[in-house]
Structures are given as structure tokens and as C-alpha cells.
N, CA, C and O atoms as CSV, one atom per row, in Angstrom:
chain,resi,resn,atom,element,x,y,z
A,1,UNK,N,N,-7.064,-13.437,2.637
A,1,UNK,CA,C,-7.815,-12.767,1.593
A,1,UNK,C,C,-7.186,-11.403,1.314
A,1,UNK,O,O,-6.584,-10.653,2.083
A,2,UNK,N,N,-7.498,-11.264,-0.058
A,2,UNK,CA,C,-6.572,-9.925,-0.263
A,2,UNK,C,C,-7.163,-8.314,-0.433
A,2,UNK,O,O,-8.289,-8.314,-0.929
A,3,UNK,N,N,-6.722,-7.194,-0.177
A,3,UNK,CA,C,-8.027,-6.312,0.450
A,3,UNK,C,C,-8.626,-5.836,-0.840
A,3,UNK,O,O,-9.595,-5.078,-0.873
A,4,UNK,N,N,-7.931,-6.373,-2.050
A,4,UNK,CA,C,-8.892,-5.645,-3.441
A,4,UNK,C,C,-7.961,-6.259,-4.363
A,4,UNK,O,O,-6.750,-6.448,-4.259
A,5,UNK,N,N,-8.850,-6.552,-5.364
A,5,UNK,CA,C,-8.751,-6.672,-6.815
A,5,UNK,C,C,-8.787,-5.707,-7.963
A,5,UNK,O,O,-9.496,-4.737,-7.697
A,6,UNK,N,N,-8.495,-5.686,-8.604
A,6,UNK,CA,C,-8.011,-4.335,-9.513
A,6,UNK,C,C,-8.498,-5.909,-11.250
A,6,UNK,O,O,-8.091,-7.069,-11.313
A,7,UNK,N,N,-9.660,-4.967,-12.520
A,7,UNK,CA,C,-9.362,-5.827,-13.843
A,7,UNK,C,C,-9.858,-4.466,-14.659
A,7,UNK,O,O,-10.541,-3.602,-14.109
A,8,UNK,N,N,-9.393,-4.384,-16.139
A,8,UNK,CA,C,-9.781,-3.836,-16.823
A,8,UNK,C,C,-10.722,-4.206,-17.602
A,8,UNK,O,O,-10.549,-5.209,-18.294
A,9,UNK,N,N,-12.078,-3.391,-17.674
A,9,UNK,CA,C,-13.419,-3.922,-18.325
A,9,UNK,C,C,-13.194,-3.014,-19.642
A,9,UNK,O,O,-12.956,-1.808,-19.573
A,10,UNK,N,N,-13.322,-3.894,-21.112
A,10,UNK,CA,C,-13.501,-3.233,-21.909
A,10,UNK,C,C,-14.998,-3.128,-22.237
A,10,UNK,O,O,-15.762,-4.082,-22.091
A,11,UNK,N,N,-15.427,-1.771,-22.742
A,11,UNK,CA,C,-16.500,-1.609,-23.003
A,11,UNK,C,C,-17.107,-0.861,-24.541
A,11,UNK,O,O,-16.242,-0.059,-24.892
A,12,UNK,N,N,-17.863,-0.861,-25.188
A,12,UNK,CA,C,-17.982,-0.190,-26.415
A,12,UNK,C,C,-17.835,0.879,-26.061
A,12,UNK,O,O,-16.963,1.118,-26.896
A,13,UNK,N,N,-17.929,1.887,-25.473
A,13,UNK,CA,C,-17.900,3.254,-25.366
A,13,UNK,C,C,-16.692,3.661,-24.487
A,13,UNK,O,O,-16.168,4.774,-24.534
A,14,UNK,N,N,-16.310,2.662,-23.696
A,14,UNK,CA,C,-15.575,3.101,-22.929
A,14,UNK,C,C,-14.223,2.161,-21.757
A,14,UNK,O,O,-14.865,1.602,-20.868
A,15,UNK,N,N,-12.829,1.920,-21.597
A,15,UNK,CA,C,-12.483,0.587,-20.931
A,15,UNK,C,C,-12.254,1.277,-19.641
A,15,UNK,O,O,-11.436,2.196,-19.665
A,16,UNK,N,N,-12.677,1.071,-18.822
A,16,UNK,CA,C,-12.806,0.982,-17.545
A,16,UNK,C,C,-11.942,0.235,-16.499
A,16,UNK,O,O,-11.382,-0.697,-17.076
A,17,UNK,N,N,-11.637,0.276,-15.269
A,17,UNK,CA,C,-11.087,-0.224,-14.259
A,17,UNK,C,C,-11.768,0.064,-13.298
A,17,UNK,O,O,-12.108,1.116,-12.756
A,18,UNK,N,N,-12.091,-1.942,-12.989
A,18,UNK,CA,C,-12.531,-1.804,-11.680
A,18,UNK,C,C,-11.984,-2.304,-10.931
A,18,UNK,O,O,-11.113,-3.056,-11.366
A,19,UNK,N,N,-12.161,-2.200,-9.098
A,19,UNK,CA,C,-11.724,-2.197,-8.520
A,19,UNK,C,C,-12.948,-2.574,-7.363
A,19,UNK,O,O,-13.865,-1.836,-7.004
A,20,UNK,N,N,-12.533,-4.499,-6.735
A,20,UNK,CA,C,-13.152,-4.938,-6.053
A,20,UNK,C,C,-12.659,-5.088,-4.837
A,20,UNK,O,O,-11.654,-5.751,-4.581
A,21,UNK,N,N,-13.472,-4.361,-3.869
A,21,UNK,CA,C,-12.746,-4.401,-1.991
A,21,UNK,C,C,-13.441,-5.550,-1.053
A,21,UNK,O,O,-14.656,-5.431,-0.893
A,22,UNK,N,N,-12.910,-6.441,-0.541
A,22,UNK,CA,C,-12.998,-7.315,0.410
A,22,UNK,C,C,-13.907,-6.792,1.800
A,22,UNK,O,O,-14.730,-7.363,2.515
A,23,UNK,N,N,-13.370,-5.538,1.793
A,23,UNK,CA,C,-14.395,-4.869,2.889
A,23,UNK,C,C,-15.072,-3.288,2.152
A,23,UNK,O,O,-14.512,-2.194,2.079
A,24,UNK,N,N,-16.309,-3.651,1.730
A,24,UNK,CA,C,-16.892,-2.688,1.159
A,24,UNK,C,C,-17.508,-1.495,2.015
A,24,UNK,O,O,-18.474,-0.958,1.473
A,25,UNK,N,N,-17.267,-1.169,2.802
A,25,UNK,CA,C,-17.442,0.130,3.932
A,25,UNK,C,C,-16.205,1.003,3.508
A,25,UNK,O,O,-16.058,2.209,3.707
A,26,UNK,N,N,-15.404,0.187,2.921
A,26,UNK,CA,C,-13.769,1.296,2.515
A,26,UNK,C,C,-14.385,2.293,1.248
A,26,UNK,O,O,-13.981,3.456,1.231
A,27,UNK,N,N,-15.233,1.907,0.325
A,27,UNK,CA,C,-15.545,2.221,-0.900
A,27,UNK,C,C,-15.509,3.641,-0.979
A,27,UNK,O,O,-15.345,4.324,-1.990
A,28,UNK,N,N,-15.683,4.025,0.231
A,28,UNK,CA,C,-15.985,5.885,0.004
A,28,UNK,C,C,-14.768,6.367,0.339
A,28,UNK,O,O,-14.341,7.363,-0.245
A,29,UNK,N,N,-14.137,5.828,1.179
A,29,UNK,CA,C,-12.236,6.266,1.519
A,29,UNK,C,C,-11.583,5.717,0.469
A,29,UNK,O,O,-10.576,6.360,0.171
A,30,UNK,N,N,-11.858,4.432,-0.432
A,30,UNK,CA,C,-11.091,4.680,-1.265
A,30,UNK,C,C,-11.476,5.337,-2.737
A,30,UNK,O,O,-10.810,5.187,-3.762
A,31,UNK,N,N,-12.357,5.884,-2.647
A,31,UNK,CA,C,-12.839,6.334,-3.639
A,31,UNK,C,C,-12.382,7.944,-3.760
A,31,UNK,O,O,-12.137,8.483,-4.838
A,32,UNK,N,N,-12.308,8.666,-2.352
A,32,UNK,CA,C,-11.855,9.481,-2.172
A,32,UNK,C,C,-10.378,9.359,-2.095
A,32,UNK,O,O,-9.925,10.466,-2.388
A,33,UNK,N,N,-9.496,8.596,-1.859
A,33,UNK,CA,C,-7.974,8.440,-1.901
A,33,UNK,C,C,-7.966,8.934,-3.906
A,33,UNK,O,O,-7.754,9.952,-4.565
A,34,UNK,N,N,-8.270,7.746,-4.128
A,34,UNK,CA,C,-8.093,7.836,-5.920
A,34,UNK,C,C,-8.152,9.349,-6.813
A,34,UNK,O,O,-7.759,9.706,-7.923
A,35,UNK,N,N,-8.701,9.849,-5.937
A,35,UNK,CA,C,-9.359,11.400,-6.760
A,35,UNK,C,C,-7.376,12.245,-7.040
A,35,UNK,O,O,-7.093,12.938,-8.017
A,36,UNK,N,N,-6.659,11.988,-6.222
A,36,UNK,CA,C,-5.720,12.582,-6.398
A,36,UNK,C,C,-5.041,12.053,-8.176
A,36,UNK,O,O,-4.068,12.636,-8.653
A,37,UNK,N,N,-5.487,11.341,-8.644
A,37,UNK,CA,C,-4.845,10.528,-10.297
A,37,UNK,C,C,-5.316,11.816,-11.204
A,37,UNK,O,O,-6.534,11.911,-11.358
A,38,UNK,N,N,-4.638,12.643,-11.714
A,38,UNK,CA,C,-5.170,13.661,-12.748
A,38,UNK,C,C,-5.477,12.888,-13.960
A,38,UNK,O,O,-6.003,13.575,-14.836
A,39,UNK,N,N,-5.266,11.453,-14.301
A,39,UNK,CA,C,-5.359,10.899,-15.054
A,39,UNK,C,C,-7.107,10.442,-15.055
A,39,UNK,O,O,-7.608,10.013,-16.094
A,40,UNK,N,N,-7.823,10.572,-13.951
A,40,UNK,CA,C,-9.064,10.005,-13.945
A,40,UNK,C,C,-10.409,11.427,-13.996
A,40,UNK,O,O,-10.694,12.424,-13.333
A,41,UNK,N,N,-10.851,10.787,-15.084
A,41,UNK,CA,C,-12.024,11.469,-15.401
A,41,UNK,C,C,-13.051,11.472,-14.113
A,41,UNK,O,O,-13.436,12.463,-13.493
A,42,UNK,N,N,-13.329,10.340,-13.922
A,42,UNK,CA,C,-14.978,10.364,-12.831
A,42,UNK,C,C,-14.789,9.215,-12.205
A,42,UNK,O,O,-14.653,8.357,-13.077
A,43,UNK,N,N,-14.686,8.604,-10.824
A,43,UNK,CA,C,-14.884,7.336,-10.056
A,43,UNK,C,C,-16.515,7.650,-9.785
A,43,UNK,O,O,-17.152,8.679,-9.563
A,44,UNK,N,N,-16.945,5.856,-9.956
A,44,UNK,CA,C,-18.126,5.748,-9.741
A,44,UNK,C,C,-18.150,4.513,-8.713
A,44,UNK,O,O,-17.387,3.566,-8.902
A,45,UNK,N,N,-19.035,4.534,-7.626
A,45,UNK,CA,C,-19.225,3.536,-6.900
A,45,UNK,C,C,-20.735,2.276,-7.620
A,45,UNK,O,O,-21.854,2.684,-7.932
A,46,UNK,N,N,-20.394,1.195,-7.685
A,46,UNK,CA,C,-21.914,0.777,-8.633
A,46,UNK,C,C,-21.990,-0.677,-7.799
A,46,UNK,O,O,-21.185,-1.151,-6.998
A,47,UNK,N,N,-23.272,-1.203,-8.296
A,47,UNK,CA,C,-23.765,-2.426,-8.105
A,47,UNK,C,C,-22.818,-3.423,-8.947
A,47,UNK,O,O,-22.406,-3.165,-10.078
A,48,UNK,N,N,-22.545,-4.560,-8.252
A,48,UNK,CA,C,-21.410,-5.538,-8.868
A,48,UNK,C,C,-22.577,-6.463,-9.528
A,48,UNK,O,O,-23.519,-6.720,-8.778
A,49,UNK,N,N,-22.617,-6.988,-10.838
A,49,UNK,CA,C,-23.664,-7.745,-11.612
A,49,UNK,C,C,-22.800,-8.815,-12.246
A,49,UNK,O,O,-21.998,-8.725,-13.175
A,50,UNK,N,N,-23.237,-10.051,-11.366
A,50,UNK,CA,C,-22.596,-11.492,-12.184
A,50,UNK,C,C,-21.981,-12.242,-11.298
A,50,UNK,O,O,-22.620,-12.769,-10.386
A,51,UNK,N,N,-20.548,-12.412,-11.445
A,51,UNK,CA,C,-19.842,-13.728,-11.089
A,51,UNK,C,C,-19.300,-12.787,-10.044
A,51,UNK,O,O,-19.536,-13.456,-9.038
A,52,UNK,N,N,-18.644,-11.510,-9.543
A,52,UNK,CA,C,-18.503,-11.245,-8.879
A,52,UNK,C,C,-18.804,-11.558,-7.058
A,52,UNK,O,O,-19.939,-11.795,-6.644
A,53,UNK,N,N,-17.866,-11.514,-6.354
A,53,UNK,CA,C,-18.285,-12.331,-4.731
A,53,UNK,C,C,-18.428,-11.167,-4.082
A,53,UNK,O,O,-18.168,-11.235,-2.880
A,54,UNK,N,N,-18.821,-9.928,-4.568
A,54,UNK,CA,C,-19.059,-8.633,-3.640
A,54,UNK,C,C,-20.176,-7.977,-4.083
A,54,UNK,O,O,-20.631,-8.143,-5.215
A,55,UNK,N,N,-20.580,-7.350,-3.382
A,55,UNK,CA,C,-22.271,-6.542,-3.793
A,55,UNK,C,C,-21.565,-5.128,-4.782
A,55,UNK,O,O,-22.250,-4.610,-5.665
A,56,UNK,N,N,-20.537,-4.777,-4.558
A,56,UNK,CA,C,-20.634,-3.347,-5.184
A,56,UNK,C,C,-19.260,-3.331,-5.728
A,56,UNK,O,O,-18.647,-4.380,-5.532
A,57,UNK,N,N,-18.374,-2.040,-6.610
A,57,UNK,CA,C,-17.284,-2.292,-6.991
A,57,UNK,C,C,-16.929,-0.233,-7.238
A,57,UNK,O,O,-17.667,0.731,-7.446
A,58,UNK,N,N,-16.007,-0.345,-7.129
A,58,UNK,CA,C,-15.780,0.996,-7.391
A,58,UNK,C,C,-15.040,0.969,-9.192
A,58,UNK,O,O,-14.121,0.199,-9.470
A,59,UNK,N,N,-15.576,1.819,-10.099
A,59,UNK,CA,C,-15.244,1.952,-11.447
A,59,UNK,C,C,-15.226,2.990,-11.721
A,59,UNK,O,O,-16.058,3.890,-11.599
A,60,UNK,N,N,-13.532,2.919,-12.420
A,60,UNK,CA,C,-12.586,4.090,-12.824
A,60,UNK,C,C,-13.106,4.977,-14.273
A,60,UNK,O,O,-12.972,4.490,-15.395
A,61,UNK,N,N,-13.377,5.587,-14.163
A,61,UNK,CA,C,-13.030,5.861,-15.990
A,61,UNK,C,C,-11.689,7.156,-16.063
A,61,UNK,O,O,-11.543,8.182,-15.397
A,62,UNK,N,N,-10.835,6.535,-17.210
A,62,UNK,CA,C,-9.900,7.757,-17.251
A,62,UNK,C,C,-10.523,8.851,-18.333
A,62,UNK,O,O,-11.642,9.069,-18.799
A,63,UNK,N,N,-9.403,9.333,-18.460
A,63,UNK,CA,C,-9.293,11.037,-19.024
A,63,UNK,C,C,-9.096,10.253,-20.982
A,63,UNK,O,O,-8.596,9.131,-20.898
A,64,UNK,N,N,-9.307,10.548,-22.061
A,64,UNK,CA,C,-9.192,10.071,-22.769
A,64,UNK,C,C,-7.259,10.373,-23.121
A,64,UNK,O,O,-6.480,11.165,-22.590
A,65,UNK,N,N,-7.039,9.289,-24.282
A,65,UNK,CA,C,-5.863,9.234,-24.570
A,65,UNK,C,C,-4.478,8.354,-23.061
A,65,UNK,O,O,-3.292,8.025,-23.102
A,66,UNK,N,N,-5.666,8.320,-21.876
A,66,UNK,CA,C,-4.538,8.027,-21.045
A,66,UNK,C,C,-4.355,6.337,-21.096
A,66,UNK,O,O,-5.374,5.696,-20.838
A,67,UNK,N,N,-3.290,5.684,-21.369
A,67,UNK,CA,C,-2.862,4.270,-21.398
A,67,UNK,C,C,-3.457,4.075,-19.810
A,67,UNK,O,O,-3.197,4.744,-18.809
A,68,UNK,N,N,-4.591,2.588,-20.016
A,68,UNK,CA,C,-5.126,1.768,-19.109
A,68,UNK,C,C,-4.140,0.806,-18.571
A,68,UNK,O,O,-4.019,0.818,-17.346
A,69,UNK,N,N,-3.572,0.158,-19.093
A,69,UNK,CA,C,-2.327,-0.712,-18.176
A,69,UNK,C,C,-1.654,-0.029,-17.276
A,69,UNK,O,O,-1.415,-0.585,-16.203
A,70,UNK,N,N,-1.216,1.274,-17.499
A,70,UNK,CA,C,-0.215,2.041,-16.645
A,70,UNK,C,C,-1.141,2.707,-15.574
A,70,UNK,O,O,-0.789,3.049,-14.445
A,71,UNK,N,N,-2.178,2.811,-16.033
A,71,UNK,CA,C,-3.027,3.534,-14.660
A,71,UNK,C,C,-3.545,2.255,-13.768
A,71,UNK,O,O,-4.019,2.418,-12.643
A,72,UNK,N,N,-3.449,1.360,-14.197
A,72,UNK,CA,C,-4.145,0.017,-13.367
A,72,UNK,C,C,-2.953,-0.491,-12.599
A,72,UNK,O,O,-3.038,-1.281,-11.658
A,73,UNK,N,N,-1.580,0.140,-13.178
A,73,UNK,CA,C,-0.161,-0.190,-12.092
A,73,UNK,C,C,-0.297,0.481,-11.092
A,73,UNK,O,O,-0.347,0.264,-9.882
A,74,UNK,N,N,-0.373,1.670,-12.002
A,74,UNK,CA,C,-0.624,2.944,-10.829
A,74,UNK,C,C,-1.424,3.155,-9.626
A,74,UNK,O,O,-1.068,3.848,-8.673
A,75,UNK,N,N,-2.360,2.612,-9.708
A,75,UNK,CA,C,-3.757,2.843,-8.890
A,75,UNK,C,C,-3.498,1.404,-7.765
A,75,UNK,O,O,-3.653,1.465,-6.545
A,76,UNK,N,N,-3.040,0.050,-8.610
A,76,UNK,CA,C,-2.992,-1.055,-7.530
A,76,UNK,C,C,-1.547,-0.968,-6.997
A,76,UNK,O,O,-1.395,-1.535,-5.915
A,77,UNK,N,N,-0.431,-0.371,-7.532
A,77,UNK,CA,C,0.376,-0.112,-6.338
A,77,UNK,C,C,0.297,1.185,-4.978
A,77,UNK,O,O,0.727,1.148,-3.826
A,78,UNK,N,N,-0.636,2.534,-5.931
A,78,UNK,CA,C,-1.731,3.249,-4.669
A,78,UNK,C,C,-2.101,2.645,-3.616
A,78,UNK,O,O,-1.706,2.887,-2.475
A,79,UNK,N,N,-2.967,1.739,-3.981
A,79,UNK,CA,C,-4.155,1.295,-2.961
A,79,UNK,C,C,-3.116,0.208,-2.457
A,79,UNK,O,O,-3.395,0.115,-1.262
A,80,UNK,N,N,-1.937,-0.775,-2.747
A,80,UNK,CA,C,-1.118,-1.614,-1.431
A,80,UNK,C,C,-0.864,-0.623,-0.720
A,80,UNK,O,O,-1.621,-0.461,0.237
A,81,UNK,N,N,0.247,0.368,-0.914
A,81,UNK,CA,C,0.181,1.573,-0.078
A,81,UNK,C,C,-0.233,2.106,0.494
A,81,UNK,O,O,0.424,2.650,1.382
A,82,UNK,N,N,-1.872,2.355,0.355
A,82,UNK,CA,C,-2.859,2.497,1.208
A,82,UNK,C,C,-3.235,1.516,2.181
A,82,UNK,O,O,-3.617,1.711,3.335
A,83,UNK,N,N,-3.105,0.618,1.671
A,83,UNK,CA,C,-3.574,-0.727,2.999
A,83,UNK,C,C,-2.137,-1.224,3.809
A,83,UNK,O,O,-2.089,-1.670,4.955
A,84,UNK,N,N,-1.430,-1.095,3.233
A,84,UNK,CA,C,-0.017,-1.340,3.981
A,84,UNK,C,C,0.141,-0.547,5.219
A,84,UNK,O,O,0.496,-0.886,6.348
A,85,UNK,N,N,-0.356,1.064,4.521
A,85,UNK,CA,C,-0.845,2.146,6.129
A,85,UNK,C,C,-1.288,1.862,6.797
A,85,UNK,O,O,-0.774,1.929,7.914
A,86,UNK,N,N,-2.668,1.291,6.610
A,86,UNK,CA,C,-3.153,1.193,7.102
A,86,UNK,C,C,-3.839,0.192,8.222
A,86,UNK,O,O,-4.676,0.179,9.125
A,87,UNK,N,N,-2.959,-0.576,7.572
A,87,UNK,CA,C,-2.254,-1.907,8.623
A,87,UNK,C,C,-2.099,-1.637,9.829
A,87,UNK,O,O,-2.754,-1.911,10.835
A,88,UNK,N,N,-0.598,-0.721,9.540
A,88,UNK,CA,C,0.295,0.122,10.387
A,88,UNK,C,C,-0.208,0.804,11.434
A,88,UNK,O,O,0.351,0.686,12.525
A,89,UNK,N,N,-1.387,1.666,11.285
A,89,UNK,CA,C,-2.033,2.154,11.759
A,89,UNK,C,C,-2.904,1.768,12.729
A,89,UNK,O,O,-3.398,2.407,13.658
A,90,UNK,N,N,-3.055,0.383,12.310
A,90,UNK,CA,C,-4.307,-0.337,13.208
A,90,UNK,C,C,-3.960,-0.891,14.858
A,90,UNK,O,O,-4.846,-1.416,15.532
């Protein structure tokens, strides 16, 4: 199993990236890792609603004008990096 999923939610007001963790106790370490992206307006931790296989999801919103594909590279080659550490570490 893989430690997170990364999709872009479009929304009327706003497209979003979320970001689903396999082990949801990480949500606050990785929520706090992410803060370093000057590209991101506000991470929100929320209730996962639907087809989703996890109770909760962490959701990105960027800074306006910033391209969503390139921050969703950005952020899921972050977070392998982060778990690759943290592998390492274990």
C-alpha cells in the first residue's frame, strides 16, 4: 500500500489538492512539512466525504495565479521524500 495519494479537486470557487494518507496520525507532520511551499495559501485537515477509504484528508489551497499541476508535482515528489526518510529512519 502506498503512504498517500495526491488528486486535484476542482471546485467553483476554488481547485484544490488533496492529499490522502494511509496512516492518518501523519496528518499533522505532514501538514506541517507542506507549510514550507510559498506557493500555498492555507492547508486544511477535513473529514473525507464519499468514495474515499480514509476518514480524513489533508486539502491544499494555493496562492492565486499559482499553476495546480506543478504544485501537485511538487508536493507528491515532497512527501516520497518525506517517506523515503523516513523509512530510513525507522
Amino acid at each position: 500500500m502506498l503512504p498517500f495519494r495526491s488528486e486535484i479537486r476542482n471546485s467553483p470557487t476554488q481547485a484544490t489538492i488533496k492529499i490522502f494518507l494511509s496512516d492518518e496520525s501523519l496528518d499533522g507532520r505532514i501538514k506541517k512539512h507542506l507549510k514550507h511551499f510559498k506557493e500555498i495559501e492555507d492547508i486544511e485537515i477535513t473529514e473525507s466525504i464519499g468514495r474515499n477509504r480514509v476518514g480524513e484528508n489533508i486539502t491544499v489551497f494555493l496562492k492565486d495565479g499559482v499553476d495546480i499541476n506543478k504544485m501537485k508535482q511538487s508536493i507528491d515528489s515532497s512527501l516520497w521524500w518525506y517517506f523515503e526518510e523516513d523509512l530510513v529512519d525507522e
